[in-house]
N, C-alpha and C positions, 0 to 999 in steps of 0.2 A: 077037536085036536086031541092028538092022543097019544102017550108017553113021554108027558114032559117033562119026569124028574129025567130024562138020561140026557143028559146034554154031552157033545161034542164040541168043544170047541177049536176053530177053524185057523185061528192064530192070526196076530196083527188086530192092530187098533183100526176098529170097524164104526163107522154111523149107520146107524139107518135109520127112516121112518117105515113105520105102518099105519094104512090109510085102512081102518077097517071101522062099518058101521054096528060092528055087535061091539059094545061097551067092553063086556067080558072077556072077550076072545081077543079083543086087541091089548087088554091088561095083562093077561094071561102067558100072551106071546111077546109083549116087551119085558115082562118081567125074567119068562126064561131067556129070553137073547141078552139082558142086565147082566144075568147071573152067569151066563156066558162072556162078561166081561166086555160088552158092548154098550155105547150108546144108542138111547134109542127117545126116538120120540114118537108122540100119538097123534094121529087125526082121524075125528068119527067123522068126517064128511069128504064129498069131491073138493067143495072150495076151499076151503081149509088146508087140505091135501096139498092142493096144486100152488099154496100159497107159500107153504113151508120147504115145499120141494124147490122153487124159484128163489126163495131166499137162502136156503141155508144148504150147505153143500153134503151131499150123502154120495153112501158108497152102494147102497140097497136099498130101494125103495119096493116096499113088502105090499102092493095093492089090488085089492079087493076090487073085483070085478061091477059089482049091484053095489053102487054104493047112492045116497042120497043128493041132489042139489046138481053134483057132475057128474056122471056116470063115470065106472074107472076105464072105460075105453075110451073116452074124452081126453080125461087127465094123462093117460099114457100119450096119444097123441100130440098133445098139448109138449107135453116134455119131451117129445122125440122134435118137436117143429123149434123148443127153443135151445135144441141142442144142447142138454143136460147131459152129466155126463155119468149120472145114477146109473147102476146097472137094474132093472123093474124086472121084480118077479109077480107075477099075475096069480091072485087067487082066482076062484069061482066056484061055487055049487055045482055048476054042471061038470059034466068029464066027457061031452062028446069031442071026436074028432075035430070037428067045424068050431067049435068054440077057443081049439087048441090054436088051428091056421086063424081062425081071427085075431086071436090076441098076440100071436108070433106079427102076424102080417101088420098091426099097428104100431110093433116096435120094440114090444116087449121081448124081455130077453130068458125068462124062463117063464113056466106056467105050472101051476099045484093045484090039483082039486081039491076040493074041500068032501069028506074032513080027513086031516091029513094027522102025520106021526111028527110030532115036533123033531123029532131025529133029523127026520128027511127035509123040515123046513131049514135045520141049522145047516146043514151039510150044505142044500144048495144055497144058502145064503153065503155061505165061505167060499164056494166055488164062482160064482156068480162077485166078491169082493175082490178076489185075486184078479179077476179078472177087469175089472176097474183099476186098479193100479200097479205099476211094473212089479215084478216077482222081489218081495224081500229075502234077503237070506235067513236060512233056518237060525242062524245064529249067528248074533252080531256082536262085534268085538269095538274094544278101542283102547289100545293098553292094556292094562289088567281089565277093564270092566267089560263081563259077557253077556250077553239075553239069549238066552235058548226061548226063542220067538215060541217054537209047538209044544214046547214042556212049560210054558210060564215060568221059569226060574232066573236069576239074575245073584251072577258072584263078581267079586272083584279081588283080583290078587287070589283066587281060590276059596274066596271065603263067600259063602251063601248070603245074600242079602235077601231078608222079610221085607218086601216091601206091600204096601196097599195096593188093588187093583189099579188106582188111580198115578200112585208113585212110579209101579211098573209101567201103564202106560205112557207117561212122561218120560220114562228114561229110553224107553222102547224107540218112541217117536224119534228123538234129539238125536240119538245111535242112527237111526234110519238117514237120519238128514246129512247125515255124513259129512259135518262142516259147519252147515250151512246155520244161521242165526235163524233158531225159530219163536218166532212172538208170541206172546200172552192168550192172541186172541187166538190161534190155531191151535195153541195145547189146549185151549178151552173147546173150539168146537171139533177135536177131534179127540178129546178123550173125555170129556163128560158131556154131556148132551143140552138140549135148551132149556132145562128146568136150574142149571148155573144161572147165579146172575154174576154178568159181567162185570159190575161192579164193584165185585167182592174181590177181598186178597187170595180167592181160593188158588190161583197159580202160584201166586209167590209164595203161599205157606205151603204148598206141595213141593216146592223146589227149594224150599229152606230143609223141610224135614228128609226130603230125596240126599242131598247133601249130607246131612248128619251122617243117614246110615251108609253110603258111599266113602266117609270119614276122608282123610289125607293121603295125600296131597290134591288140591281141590282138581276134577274133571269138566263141572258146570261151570260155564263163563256166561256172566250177564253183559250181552253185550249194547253197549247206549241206543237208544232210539229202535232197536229192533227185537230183543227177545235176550235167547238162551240157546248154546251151544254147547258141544263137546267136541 
């Protein structure tokens, strides 16, 4: 992999996993997709891979062609039969023709040879997320409160809010939902990844201090038995 200080980031609260068996390279590339503001989680094997993908719901599934236990053209087919709704972008060592219609013809929806420019893995990881869920506005409003989605910034009443990656994604999401009452467990698995534990106050003290800097008159409503709205 190669230029991975230059990130781009692609806008919207993103999951993915990556199913890679070099230790390294799958650290290497969750760490710059992190720092891009992404959730991300790891798996060094087929099984493992095809376990985490069936449970837990992703926008990108980043997998590795030669991988151990299930090959990744197993696990793509495996997830095309149980009608996943990942978008899988296919690595591989190899870069022939044939290798390409194979992995298109199993289901996958992009392919990258290896070794690649992390530039180009992040670009098609954004192109390949949008395309997973309907188009969000560049910038979402509600009242005074704005998110400029591809600038990362958030004002309210005109006035600039610092928020954490984790705060901005919270407000991101809720904005998106456009109404709708979103629960504990959804801002968890879509804006921090499976190394949360679920049992921790981490939502409601992200949505205490989201609040603070948001100030008055309150825009987040707790609403009973379902979540948080605006």
């Amino acid at each position: 992999m190669r230029g991975a200080g230059a990130l781009a980031h692609p806008g919207g609260t993103v999951r993915i996993l990556v199913i890679e068996d070099d230790a390294e390279m799958a650290e290497t590339v969750a760490l710059g997709l992190r720092r891009a503001r992404m959730a991300v989680d790891v798996a060094l094997d087929g099984p493992s891979g095809l376990d985490r993908a069936m449970i837990n719901e992703y926008d990108v599934i980043v997998l590795d062609r030669d991988l151990p236990g299930l090959h990744g053209d197993d696990v793509c087919a495996r997830l095309v039969s149980a009608g996943r709704g990942a978008r899988v972008l296919m690595l591989t060592a190899a870069a022939t023709s044939a290798d390409l219609v194979d992995g298109l013809n199993l289901g996958a929806d992009d392919y990258l040879p290896k070794p690649f420019d992390f530039p180009v893995l992040l670009a098609r990881i954004g192109a390949l997320a949008r395309r997973a869920h309907p188009a969000v506005p560049p910038v979402l409003r509600h009242g005074g409160v704005e998110v400029d989605v591809a600038q990362r910034r958030a004002r309210r009443d005109g006035r600039t809010l610092e928020l954490t990656p984790k705060e901005f994604g919270v407000l991101e999401l809720l904005l998106a939902a456009n109404g709708r009452a979103v629960s504990a467990e959804e801002l968890l698995e879509r804006v921090w990844d499976e190394s949360a534990d679920p049992f921790t106050k981490t939502v409601k003290v992200t949505i205490s201090r989201l609040r603070a800097k948001l100030g008055d008159p309150p825009v987040i409503e707790t609403v009973a038995k379902s979540g948080y709205r605006i």
